[in-house]
TORTI-36620 format. One record per residue: z, y, x of N, C-alpha, C in turn. Coordinates in steps of 0.1 Angstrom, whole numbers, padded with zeros to 4 digits, always signed. Layout:
# residues N
ZYXZYXZYX;...
//
This chain:
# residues 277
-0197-0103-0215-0194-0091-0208-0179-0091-0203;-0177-0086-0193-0166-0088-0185-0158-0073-0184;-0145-0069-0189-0143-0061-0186-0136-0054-0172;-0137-0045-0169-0129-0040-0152-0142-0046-0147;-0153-0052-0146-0163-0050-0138-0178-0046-0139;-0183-0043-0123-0198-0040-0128-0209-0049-0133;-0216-0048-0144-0220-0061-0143-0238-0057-0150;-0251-0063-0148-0265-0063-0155-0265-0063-0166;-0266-0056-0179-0267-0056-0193-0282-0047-0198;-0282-0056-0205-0300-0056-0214-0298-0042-0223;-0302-0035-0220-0307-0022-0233-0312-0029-0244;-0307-0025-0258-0311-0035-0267-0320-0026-0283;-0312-0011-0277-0315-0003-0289-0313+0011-0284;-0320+0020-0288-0318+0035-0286-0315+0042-0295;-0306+0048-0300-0296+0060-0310-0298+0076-0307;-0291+0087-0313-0289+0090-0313-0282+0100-0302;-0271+0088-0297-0257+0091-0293-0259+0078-0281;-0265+0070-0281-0270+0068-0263-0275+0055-0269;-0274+0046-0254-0278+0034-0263-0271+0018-0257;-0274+0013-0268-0267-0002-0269-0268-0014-0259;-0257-0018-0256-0259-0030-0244-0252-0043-0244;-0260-0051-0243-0256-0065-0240-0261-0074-0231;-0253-0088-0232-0262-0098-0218-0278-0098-0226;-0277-0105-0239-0295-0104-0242-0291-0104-0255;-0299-0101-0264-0302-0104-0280-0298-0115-0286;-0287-0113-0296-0281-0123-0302-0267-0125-0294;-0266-0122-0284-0252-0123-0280-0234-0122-0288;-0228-0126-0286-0218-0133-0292-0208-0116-0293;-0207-0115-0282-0201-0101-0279-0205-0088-0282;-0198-0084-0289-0202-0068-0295-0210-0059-0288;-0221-0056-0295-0227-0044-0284-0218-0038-0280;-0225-0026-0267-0219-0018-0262-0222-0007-0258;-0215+0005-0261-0220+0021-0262-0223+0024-0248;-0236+0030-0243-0237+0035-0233-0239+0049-0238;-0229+0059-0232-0232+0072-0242-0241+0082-0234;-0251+0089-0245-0266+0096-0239-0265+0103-0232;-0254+0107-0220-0252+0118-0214-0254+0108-0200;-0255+0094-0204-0253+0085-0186-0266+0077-0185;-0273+0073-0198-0285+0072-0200-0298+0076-0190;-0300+0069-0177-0307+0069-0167-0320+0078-0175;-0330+0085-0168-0340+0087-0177-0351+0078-0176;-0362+0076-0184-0371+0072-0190-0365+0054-0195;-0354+0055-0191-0344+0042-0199-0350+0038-0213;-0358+0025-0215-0360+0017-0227-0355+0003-0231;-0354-0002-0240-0350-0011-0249-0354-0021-0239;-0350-0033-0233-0354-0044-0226-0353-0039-0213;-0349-0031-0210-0346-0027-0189-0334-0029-0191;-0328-0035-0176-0314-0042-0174-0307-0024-0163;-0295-0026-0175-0292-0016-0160-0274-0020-0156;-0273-0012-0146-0254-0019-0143-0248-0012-0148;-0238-0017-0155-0225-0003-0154-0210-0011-0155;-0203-0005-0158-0193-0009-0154-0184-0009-0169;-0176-0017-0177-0170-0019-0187-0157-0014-0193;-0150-0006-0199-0137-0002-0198-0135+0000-0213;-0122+0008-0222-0121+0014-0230-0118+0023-0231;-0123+0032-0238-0120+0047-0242-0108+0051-0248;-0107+0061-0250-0097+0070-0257-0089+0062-0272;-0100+0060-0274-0098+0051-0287-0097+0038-0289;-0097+0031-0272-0096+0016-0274-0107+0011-0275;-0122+0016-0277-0133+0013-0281-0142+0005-0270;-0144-0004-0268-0156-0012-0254-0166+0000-0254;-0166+0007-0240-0176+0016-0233-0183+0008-0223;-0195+0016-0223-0201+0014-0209-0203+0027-0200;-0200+0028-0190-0203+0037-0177-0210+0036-0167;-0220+0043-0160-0231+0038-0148-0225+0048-0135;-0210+0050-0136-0202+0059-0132-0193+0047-0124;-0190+0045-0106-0182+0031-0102-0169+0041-0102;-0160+0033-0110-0146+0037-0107-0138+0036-0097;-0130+0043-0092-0121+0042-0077-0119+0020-0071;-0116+0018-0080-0112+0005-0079-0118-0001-0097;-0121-0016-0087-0125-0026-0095-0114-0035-0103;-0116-0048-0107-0110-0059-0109-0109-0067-0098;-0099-0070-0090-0097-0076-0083-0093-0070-0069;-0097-0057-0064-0094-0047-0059-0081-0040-0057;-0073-0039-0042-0061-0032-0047-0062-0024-0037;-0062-0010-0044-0064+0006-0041-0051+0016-0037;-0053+0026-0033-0045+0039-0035-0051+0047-0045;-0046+0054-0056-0047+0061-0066-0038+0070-0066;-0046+0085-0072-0032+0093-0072-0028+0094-0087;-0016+0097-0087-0007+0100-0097-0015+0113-0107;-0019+0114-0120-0019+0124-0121-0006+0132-0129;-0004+0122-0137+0009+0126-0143+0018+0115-0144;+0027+0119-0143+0041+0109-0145+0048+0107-0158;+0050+0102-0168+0052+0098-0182+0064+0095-0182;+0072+0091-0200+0081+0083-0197+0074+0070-0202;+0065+0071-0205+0059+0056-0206+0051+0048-0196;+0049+0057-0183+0042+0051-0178+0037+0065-0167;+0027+0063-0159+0024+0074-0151+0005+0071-0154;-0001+0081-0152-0017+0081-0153-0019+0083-0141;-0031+0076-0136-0041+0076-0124-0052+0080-0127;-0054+0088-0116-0071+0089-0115-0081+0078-0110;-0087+0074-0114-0099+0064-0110-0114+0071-0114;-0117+0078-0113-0130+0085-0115-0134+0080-0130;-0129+0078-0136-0137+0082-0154-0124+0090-0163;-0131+0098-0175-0130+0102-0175-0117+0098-0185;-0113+0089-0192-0100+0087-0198-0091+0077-0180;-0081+0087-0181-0075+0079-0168-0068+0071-0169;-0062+0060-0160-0055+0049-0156-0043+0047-0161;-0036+0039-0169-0022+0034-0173-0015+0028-0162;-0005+0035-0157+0003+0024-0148+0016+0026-0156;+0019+0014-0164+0031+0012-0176+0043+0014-0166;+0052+0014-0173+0063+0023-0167+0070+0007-0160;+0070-0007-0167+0074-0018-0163+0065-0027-0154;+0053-0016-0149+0047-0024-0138+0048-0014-0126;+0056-0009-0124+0059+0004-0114+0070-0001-0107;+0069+0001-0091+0079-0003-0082+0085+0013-0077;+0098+0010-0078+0103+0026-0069+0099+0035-0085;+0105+0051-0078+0103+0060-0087+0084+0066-0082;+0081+0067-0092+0067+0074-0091+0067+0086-0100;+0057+0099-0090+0060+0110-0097+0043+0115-0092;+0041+0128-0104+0030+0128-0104+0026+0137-0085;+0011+0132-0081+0008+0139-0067+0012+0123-0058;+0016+0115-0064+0020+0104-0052+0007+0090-0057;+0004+0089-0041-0006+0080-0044+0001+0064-0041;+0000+0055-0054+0003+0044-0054-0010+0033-0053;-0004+0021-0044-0012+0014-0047-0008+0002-0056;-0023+0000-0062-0025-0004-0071-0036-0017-0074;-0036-0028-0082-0046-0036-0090-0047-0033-0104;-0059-0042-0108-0060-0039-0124-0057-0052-0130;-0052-0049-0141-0051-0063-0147-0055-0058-0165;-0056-0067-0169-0059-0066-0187-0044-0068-0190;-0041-0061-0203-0028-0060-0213-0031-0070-0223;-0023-0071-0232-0019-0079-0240-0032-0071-0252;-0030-0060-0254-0044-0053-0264-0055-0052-0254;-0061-0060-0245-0074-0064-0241-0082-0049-0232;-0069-0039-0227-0068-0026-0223-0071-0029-0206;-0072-0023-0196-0077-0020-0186-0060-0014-0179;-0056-0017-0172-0038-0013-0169-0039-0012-0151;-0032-0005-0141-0028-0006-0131-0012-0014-0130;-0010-0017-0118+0000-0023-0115+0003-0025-0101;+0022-0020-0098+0021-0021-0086+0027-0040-0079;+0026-0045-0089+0031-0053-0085+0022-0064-0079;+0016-0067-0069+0005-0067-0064+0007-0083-0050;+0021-0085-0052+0022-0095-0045+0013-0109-0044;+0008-0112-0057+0003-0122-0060-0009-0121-0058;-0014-0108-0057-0032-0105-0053-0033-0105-0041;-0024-0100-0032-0028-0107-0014-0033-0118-0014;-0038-0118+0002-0046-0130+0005-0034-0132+0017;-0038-0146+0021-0027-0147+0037-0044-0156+0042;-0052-0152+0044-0060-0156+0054-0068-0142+0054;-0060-0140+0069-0057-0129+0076-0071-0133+0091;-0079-0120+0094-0087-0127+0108-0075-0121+0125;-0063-0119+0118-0055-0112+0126-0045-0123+0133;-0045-0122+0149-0039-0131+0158-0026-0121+0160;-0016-0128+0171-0003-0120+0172-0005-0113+0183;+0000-0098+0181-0002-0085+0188-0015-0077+0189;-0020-0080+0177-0027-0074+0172-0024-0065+0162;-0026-0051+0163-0020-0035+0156-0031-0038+0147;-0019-0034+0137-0029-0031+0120-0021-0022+0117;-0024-0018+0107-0021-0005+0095-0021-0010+0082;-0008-0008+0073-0002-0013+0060+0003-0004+0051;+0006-0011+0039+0012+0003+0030+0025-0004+0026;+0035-0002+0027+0047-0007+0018+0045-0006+0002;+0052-0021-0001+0046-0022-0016+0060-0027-0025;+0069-0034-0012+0081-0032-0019+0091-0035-0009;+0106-0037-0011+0117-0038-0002+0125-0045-0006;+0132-0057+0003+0142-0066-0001+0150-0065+0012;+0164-0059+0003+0172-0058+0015+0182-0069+0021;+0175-0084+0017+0182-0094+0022+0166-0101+0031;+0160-0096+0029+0146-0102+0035+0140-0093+0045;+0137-0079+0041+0124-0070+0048+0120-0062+0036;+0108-0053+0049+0096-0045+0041+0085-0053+0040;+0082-0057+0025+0068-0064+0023+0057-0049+0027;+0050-0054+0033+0036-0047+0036+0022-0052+0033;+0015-0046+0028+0002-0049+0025-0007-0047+0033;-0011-0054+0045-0018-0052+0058-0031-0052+0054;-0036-0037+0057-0051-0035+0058-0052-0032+0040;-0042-0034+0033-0043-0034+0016-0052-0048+0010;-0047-0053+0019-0053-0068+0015-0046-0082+0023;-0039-0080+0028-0032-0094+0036-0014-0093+0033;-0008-0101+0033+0004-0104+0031+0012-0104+0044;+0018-0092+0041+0029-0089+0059+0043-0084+0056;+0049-0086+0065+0065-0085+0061+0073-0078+0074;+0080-0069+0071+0088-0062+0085+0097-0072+0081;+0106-0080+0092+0118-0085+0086+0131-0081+0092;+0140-0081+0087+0153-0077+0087+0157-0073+0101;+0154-0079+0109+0156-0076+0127+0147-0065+0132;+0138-0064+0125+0128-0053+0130+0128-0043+0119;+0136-0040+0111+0132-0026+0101+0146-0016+0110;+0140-0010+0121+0142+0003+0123+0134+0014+0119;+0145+0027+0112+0142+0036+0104+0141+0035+0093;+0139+0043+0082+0140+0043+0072+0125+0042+0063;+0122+0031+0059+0110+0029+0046+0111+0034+0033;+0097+0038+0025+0096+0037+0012+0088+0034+0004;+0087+0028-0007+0073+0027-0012+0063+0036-0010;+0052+0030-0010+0040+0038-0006+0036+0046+0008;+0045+0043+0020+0045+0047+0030+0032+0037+0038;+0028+0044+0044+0016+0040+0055+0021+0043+0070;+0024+0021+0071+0024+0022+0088+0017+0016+0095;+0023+0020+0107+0008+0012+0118+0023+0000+0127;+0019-0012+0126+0026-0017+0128+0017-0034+0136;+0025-0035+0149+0022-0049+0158+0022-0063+0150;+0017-0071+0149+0016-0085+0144+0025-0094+0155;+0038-0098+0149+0049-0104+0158+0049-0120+0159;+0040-0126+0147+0042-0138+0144+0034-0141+0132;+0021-0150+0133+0015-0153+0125+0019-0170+0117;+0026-0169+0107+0035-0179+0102+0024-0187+0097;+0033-0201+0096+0024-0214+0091+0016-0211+0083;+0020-0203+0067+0012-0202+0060+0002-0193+0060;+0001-0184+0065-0006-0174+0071-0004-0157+0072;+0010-0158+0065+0012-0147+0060+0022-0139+0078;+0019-0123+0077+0021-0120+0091+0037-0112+0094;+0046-0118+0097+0055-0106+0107+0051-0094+0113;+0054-0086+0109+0051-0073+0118+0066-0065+0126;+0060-0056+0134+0070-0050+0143+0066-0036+0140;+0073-0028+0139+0067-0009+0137+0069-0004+0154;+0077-0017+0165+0081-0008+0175+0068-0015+0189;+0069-0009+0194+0061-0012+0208+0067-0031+0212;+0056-0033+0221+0063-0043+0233+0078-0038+0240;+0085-0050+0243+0093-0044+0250+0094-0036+0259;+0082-0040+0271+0083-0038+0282+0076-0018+0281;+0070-0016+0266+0063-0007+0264+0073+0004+0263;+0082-0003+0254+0091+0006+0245+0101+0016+0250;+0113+0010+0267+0117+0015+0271+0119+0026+0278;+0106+0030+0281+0106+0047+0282+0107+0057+0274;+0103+0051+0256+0101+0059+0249+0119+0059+0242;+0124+0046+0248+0137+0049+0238+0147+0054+0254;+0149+0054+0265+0155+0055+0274+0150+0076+0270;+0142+0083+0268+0134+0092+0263+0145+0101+0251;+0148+0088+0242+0150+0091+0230+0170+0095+0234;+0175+0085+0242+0190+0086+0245+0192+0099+0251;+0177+0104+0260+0181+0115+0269+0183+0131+0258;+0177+0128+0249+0173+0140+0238+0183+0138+0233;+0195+0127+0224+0206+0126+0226+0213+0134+0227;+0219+0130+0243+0227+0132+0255+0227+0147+0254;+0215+0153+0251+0213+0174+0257+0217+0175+0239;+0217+0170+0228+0222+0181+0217+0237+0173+0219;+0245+0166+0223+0256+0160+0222+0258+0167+0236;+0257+0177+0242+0266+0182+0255+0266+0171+0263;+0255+0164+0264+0256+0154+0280+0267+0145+0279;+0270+0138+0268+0277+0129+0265+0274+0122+0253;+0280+0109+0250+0276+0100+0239+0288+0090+0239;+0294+0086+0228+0305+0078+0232+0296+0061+0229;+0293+0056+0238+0282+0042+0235+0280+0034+0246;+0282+0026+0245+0284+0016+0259+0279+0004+0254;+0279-0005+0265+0274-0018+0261+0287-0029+0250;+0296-0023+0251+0305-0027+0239+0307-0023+0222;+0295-0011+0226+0295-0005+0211+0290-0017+0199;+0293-0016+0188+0289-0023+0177+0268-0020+0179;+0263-0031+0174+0250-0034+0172+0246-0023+0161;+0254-0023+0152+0252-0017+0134+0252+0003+0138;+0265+0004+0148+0263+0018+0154+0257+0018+0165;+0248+0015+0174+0238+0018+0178+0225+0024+0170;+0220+0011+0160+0213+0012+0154+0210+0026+0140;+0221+0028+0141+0228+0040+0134+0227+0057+0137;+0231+0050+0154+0230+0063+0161+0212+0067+0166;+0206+0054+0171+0193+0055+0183+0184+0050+0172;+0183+0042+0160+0172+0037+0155+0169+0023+0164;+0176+0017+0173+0171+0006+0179+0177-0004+0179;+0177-0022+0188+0183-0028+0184+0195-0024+0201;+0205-0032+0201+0215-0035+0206+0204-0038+0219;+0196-0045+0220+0189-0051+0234+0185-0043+0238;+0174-0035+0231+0164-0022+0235+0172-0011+0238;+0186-0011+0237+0193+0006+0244+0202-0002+0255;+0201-0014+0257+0210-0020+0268+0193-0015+0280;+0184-0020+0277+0171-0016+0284+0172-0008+0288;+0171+0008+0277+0169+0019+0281+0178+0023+0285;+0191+0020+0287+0201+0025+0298+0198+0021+0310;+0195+0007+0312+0195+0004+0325+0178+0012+0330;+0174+0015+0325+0163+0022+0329+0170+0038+0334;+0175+0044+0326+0182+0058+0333+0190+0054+0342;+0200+0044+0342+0208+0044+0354+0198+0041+0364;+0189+0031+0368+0182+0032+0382+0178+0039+0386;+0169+0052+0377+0169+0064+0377+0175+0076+0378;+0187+0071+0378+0198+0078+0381+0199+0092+0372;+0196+0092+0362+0197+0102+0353+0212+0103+0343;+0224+0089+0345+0234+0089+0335+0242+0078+0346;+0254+0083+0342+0262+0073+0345+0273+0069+0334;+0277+0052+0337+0285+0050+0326+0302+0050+0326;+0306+0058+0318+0324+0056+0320+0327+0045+0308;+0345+0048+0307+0349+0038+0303+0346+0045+0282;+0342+0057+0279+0342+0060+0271+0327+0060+0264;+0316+0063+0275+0307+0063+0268+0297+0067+0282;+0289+0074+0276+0272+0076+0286+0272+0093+0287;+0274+0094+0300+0277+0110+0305+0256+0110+0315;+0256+0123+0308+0242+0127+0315+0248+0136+0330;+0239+0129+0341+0241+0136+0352+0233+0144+0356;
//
């Protein structure tokens, strides 16, 4: 018997209080309680039925014909139901809920926030969540470049990027040149495929094509320009780090969207900065 999954087990005995299960008679592994309230009806001794394996309240090997939010091997969104100092509990549809130990937790987690999550077994042979989930990605991805997917941030390195979990199953990464705006764990984005790397794992972009983008950020200077009184002190000599600071973009993409309003003639530039005309 396998625990964290669904699996065929032989009825072997009927009780009181529900009844007993294993692969077949004589088996090595301890029976197991299926309790008489999940007991299929007209259910007898020798009919195979599925359920799924966990421990109870008490640590005890149960069976359930109840599928939990997530499997073994599976990595989900769960909500928070309470937040601990030991650890935070998840809902997964049974009825003793989910351990996510306070040292497998990325970022602060509070109860109402849905983390994602795998399962792993503990050291006491327990059923556990975990956000640490890097290692359960796949990088064989059916995704080519410029191809829009949707991810969940799972963690942040501020010398590297936002790791993302594309689709909650592929291995993707905002990297340092492309993290405009501000991320956090557990955030869900929709984000461009920039570069599908040797090993398979994907670059993403959160911003448009270039050629896309320029309206929306030439757009964004003009909105600007009207709460700043039709001025901005920013020019093509401004620092990269205060652009990015002021507009959310890179140094290239507001050299763009200027030259977009100037041919449009919406701004002209002095020696100080970008006056709206």
């Amino acid at each position: 018997m396998e625990i964290g999954k669904i699996q065929k087990l032989t009825i072997l005995r009927k009780t009181s209080i529900g009844v007993y299960l294993n692969e077949f008679e004589g088996a090595l592994d301890d029976d197991v309680l299926l309790p008489q309230s999940q007991v299929p009806e007209g259910a007898q001794p020798g009919d195979e039925i599925s359920v799924f394996i966990y421990r109870d309240s008490k640590d005890r090997l149960i069976a359930t014909v109840r599928t939990p939010k997530i499997l073994f091997g599976d990595i989900k969104k769960l909500r928070v139901v309470e937040a601990t100092g030991i650890g935070a509990f998840l809902d997964w549809g049974l009825e003793k809920d989910l351990l996510l130990p306070f040292k497998e937790q990325i970022g602060k987690v509070r109860t109402g926030d849905d983390c994602l999550v795998a399962l792993y077994v503990d050291k006491s042979d327990r059923l556990c969540a975990t956000m640490k989930i890097h290692n359960m990605l796949t990088d064989k991805s059916p995704f080519q470049e410029n191809d829009q997917v949707k991810g969940t941030v799972y963690a942040i390195n501020k010398e590297m990027g936002v790791f993302v979990a594309v689709e909650n199953k592929y291995h993707g990464m905002i990297p340092l040149n492309e993290m405009f705006g501000i991320f956090d764990i557990g955030d869900v984005v929709e984000a461009r495929i920039i570069k599908v790397r040797h090993d398979g794992k994907l670059n993403l972009s959160v911003r448009k094509q270039a050629h896309d983008e320029i309206d929306d950020d030439a757009e964004k200077i003009m909105k600007n320009l009207v709460k700043k009184n039709g001025f901005l002190p920013f020019n093509d000599k401004s620092q990269a780090s205060a652009i990015k600071a002021e507009f959310g973009m890179s140094k290239s993409a507001f050299k763009r969207a200027v030259g977009r309003l100037l041919k449009n003639k919406k701004i002209e530039i002095t020696e100080k900065g970008i006056k709206m005309l």
